[in-house]
C-alpha positions as CSV (number, residue, x, y, z in Angstrom):
1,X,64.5,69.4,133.2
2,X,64.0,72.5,133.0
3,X,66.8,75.5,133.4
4,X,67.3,77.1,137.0
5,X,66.7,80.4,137.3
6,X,70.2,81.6,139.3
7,X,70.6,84.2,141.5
8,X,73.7,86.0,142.7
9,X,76.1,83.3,144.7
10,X,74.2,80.1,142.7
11,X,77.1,79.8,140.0
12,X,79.3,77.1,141.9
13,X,75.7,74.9,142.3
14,X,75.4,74.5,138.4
15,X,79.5,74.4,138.0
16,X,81.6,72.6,140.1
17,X,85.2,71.1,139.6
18,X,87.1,73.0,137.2
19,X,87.8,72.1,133.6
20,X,88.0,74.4,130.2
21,X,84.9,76.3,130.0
22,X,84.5,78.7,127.4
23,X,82.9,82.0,128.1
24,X,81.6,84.7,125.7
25,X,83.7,87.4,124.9
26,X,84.9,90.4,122.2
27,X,81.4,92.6,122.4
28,X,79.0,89.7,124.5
29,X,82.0,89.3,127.4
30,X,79.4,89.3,130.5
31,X,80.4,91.7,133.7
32,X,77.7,89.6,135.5
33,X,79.1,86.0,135.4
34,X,82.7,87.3,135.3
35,X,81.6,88.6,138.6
36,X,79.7,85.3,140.0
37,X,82.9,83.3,138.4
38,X,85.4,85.6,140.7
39,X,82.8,85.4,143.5
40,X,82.9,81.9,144.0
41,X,87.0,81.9,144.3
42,X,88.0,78.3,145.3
43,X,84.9,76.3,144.9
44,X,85.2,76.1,141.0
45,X,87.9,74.8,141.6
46,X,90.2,74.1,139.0
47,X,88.3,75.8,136.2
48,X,90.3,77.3,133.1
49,X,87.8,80.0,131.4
50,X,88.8,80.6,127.6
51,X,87.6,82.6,124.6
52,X,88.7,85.2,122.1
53,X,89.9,88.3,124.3
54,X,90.1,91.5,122.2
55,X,92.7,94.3,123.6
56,X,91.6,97.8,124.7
57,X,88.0,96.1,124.7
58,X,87.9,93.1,127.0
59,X,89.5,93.8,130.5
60,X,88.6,91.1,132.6
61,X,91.0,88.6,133.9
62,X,88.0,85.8,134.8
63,X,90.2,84.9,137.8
64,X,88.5,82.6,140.6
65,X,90.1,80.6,142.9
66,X,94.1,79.7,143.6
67,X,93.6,77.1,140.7
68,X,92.1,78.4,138.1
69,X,93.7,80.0,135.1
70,X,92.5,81.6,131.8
71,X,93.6,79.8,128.3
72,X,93.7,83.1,125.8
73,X,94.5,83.4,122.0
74,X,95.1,87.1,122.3
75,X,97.6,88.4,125.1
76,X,95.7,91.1,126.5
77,X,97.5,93.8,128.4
78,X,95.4,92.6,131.5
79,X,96.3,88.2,130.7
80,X,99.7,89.4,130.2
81,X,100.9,90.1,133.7
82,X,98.8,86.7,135.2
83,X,102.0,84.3,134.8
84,X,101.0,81.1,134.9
85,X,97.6,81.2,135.6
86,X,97.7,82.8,132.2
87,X,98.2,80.4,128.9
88,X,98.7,81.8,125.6
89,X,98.1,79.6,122.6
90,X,99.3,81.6,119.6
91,X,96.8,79.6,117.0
92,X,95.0,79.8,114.0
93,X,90.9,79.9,114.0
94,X,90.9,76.9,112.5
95,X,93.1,75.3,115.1
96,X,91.3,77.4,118.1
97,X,88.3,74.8,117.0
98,X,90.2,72.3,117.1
99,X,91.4,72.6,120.0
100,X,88.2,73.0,121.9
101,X,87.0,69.8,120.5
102,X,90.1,68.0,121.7
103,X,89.8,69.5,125.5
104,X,86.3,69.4,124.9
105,X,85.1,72.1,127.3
106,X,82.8,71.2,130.5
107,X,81.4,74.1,130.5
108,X,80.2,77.1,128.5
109,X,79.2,81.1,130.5
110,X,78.3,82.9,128.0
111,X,75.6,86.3,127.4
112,X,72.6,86.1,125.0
113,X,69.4,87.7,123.7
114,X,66.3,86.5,125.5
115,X,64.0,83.7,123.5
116,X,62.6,84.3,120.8
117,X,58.6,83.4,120.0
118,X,60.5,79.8,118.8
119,X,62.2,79.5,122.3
120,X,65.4,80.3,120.7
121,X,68.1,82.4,122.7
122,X,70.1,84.5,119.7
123,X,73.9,84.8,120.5
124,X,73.8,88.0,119.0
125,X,76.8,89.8,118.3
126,X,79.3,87.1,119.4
127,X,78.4,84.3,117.4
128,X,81.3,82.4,116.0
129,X,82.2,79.3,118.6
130,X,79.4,79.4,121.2
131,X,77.1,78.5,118.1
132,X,79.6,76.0,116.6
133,X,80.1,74.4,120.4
134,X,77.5,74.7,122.4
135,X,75.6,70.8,121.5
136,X,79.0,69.7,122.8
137,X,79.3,71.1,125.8
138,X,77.2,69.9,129.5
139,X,76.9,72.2,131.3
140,X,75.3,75.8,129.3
141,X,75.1,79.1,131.6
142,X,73.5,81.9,130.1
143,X,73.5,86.0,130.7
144,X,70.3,87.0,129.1
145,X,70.7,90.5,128.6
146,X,67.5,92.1,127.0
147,X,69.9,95.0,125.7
148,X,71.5,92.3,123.1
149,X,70.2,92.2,119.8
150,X,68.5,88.5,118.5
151,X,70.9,88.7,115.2
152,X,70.1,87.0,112.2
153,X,71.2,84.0,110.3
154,X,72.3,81.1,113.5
155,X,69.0,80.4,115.3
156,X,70.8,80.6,118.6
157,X,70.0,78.2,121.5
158,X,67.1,76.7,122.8
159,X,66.2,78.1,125.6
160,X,65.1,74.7,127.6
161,X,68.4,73.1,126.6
162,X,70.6,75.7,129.2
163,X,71.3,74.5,132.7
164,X,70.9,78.1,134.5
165,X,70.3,81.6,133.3
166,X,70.7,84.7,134.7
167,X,69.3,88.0,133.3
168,X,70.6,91.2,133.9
169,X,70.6,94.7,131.4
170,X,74.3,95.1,130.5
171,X,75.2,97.2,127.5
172,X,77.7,95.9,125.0
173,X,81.2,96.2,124.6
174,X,82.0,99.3,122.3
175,X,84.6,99.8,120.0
176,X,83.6,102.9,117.9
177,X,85.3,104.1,114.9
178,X,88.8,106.1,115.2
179,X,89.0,109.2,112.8
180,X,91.5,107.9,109.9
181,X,94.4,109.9,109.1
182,X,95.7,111.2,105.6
183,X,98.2,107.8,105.4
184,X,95.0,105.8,106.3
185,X,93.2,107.2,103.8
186,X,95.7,106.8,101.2
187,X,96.3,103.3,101.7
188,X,92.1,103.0,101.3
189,X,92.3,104.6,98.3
190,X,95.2,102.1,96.6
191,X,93.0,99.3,97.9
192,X,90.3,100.2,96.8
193,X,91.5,100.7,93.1
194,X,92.5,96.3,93.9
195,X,88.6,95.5,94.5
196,X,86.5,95.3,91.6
197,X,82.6,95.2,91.8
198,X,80.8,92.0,92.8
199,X,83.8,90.5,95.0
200,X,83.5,89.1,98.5
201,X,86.0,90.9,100.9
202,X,87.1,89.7,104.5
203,X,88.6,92.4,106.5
204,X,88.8,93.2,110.3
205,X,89.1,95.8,112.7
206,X,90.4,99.6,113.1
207,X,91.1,102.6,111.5
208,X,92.9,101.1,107.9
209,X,89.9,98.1,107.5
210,X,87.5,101.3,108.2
211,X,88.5,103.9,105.7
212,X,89.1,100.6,103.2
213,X,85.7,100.3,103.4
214,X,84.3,103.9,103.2
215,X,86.7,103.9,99.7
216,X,84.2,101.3,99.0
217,X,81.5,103.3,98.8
218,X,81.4,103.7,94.7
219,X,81.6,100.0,94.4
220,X,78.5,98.0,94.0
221,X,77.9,94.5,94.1
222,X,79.8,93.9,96.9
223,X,80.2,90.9,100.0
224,X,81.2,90.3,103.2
225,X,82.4,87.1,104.4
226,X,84.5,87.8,107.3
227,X,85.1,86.8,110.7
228,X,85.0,90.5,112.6
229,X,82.5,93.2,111.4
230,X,82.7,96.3,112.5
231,X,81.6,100.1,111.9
232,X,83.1,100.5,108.7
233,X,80.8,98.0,107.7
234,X,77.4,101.0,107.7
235,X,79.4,103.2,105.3
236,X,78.6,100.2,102.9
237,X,75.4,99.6,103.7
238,X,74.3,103.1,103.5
239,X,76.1,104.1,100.6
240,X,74.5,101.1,98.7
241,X,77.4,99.3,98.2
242,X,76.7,95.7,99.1
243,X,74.8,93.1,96.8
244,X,71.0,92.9,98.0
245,X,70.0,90.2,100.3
246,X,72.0,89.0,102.9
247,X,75.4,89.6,101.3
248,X,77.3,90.5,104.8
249,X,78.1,87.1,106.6
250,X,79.6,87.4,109.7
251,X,80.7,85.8,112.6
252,X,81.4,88.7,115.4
253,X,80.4,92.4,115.1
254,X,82.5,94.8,117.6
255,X,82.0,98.4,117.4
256,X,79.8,101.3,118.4
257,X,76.0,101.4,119.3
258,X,74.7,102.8,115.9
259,X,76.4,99.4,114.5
260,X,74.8,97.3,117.1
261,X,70.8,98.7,116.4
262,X,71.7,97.7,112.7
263,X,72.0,94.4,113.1
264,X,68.7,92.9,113.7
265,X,68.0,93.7,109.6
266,X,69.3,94.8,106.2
267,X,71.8,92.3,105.1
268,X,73.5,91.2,108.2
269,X,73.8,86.8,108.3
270,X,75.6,85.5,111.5
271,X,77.5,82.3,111.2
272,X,79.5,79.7,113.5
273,X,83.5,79.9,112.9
274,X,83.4,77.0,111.2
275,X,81.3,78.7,108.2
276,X,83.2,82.1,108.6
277,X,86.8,80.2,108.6
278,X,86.4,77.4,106.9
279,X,89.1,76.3,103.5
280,X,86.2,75.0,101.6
281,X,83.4,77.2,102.2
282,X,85.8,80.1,101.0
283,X,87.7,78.3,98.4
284,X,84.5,78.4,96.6
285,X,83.5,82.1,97.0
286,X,84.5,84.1,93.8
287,X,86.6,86.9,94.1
288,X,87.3,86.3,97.4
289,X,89.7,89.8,98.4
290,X,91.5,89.2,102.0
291,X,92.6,92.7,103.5
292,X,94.5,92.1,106.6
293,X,97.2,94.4,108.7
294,X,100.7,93.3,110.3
295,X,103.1,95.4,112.2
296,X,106.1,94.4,109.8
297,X,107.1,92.7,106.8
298,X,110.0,91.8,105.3
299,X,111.7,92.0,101.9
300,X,110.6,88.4,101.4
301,X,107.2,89.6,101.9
302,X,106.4,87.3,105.1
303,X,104.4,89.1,107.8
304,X,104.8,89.7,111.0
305,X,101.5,90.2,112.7
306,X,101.8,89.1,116.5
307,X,104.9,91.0,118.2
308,X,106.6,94.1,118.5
309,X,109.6,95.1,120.3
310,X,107.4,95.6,123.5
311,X,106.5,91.8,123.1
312,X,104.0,89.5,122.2
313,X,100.4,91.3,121.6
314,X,98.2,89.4,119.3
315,X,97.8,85.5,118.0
316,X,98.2,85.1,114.6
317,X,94.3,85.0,114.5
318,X,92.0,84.4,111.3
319,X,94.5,86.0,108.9
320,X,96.3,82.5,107.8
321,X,92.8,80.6,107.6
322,X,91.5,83.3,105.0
323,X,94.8,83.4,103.2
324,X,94.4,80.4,102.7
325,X,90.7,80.2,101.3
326,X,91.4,83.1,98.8
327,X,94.4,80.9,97.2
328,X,91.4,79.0,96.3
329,X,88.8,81.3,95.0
330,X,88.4,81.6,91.8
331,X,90.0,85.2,91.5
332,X,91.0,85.5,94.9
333,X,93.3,88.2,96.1
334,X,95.2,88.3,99.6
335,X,96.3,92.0,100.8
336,X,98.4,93.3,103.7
337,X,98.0,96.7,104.2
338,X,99.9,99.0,106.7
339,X,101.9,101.9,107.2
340,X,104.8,102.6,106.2
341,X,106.3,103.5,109.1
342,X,105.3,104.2,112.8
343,X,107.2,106.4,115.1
344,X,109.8,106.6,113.2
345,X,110.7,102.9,112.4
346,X,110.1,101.7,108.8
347,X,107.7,98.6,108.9
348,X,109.0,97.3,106.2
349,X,112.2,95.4,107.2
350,X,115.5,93.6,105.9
351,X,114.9,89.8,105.9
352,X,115.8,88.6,109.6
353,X,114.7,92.3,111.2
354,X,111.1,91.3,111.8
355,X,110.1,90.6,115.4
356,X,108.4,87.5,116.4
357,X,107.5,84.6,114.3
358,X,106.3,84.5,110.7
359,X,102.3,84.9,110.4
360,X,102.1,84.5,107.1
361,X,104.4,83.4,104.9
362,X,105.3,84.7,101.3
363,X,103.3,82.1,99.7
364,X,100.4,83.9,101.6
365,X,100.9,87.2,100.1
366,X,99.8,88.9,97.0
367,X,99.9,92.6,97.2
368,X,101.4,95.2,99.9
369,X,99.6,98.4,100.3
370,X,101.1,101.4,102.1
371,X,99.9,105.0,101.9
372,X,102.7,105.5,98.9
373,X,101.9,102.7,96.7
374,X,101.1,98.8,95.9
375,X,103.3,96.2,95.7
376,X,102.5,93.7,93.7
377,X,104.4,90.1,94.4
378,X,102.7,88.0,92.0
379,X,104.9,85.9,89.9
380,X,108.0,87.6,91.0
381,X,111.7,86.7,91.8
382,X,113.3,87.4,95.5
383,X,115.0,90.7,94.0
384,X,111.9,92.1,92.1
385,X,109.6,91.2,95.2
386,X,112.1,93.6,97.7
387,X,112.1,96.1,94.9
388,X,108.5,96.4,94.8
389,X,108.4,96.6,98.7
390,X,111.7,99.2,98.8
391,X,109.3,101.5,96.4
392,X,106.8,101.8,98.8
393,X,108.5,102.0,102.1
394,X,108.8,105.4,103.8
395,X,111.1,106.8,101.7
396,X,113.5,108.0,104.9
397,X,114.4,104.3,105.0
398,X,114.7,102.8,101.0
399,X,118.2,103.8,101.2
400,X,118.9,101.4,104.0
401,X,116.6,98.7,102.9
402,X,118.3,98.8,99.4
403,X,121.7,98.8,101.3
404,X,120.6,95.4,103.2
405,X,118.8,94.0,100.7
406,X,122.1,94.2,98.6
407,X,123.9,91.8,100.7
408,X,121.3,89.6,100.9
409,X,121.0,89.1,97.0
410,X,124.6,88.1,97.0
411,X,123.6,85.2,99.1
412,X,120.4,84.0,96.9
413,X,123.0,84.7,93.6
414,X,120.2,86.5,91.7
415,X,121.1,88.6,88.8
């Protein structure tokens, strides 16, 4: 059969009596069927739309009827005020998939480019669980937007194997670079000197993964296997940085416009989350360097990654699942880097002072960067670990983390 050509007011035709459906999101999230899903209110019924919702970028609540809800990873400022028709499941990558293939979604809405010469719709810049999903799901709604790129590396969807399509021009959600700062910088800089040429790095989002990366720029022989690409990732490619070929495997790219038009060539490879996250596939990379952020970490060394004293903002996202893979690699290397402080609070804390729950645990941690120093926390005891950290907090606050950390040591009974 072949796919019906919708129109506005056709969605609840093609979709009809609720159930997960997973809709594209981060850069691809679709104004058009986030409209047609509000539009037709009650007679989806039930439905429960789901996918990875990035703060400051996507907005949308994908609210229909009196029923329906949204099932988030990430509590957006916008999820966060929906109550119960909002449900937050603070999970892993890794479990995010499996948990789509134990609710098995009904349904998927999501944007792509239009076919190829092959009949093949690209996912473009949000490929990660459409392209690991989509054979599962029934029902397959698609956006065609001719403003999104046809990305290379997953061959996208068949066009005759969607139920419907819409097509509508709708440029991309943008999250261009911020200008680093002088502490941003200097953390780049310590990192930096922790990469050496020819390793794989996974790193995400903002102004600290950016400015890592433009302290790349003197490297050579470099990869990327990460989950989230975003601008930082041209100051690479056009300082020559990465390996030739396709040496930057990714699985989402947010960012600005220039980033965007790059895609389509050079050494961009687009994979499925269960490539970009999965134990095995990174346990065998060599060299495989994790540089992840956190809003606090202790003088254990776990990280807190998901709260703050305003609450719950984040899931603990892909951070655990690529810890995890670089334990494996043959000279693997996991780094939390951060700022010392913010607004006047150190973020390094006394044991029990972080807020929320443990992201990553201590066995998950190898070096802490701030902009005044690295902390190395290989192979060390409790008391050497919080000395390391104490040296490179802000040094308005070692004398109080020294002063807690004192008391502490009396309870572990290290010399």
């Amino acid at each position: 059969m072949q796919p019906r050509h919708l129109r506005p007011g056709d969605l609840p035709a093609v979709l009809s009596g609720g159930g997960l459906t997973l809709v594209s999101s981060c850069s691809a999230e679709s104004d058009l069927l986030e409209a047609e899903v509000a539009a037709a209110g009650d007679a989806l019924g039930a439905i429960d739309c789901s996918g990875i919702f990035v703060s400051s970028l996507n907005r949308a609540t994908w609210q229909a009827g009196a029923q329906s809800r949204v099932t988030t990873f990430f509590l957006t400022p916008e999820l966060k005020p929906q109550g119960h028709r909002t449900r937050f499941l603070p999970l892993c990558y890794h479990d995010i998939l499996r948990f789509y293939r134990q609710e098995r979604p009904v349904a998927a809405l999501f944007m792509c480019a239009p076919p190829d010469e092959q009949g093949n719709s690209s996912f473009g810049t949000e490929v990660s669980f459409a392209a690991a999903l989509w054979r599962e799901i029934p029902v397959r709604i698609a956006h065609i937007n001719p403003l999104m790129p046809r990305t290379p590396g997953d061959p996208g969807i068949p066009f005759d194997a969607l139920t419907g399509w819409f097509e509508s021009g709708q440029e991309l959600r943008s999250m261009p670079s911020g200008a680093a700062d002088p502490a941003s910088e200097a953390i780049a800089r310590h990192v930096a000197g922790l990469v050496p040429d020819g390793a794989t790095l996974q790193t995400g989002l903002g102004k600290i993964p950016d400015a890592v990366l433009a302290a790349l720029s003197g490297h050579r022989g470099l990869r990327l296997h990460t989950g989230l690409a975003g601008d930082g990732v041209l100051s690479l490619i056009r300082a020559g940085a990465l390996a030739e070929g396709p040496s930057a495997l990714v699985g989402t790219a947010i960012g600005s416009r220039d980033l965007y038009d790059g895609l389509t060539d050079g050494p961009f490879q687009f994979r499925p989350v269960t490539v970009t996250h999965d134990a095995e596939t990174l346990g065998g990379l060599e060299r495989l360097i994790t540089i992840n952020s956190a809003m606090e970490i202790d003088l254990f060394g776990q990280v807190f990654a998901e709260n703050s004293s305003r609450g719950f903002q984040s899931g603990p996202g892909g951070a655990s699942d690529y810890a995890r893979g670089a334990r494996r690699s043959p000279g693997g290397l996991r780094i939390i880097a951060l700022p010392a402080s913010a607004k006047g609070q150190s973020r390094i804390v006394a044991p029990g002072q972080g807020h929320g729950p443990v992201s990553l645990s201590r066995f998950d941690v190898d070096c802490v960067v701030t902009e005044h120093g690295v902390a190395d926390l290989r192979f060390k005891s409790h008391n050497a670990r919080a000395a390391a950290l104490i040296a490179i907090a802000d040094p308005q606050h070692r004398d109080a983390l020294a002063a807690a950390w004192h008391g502490v040591a009396r309870q572990i009974q290290e010399d």
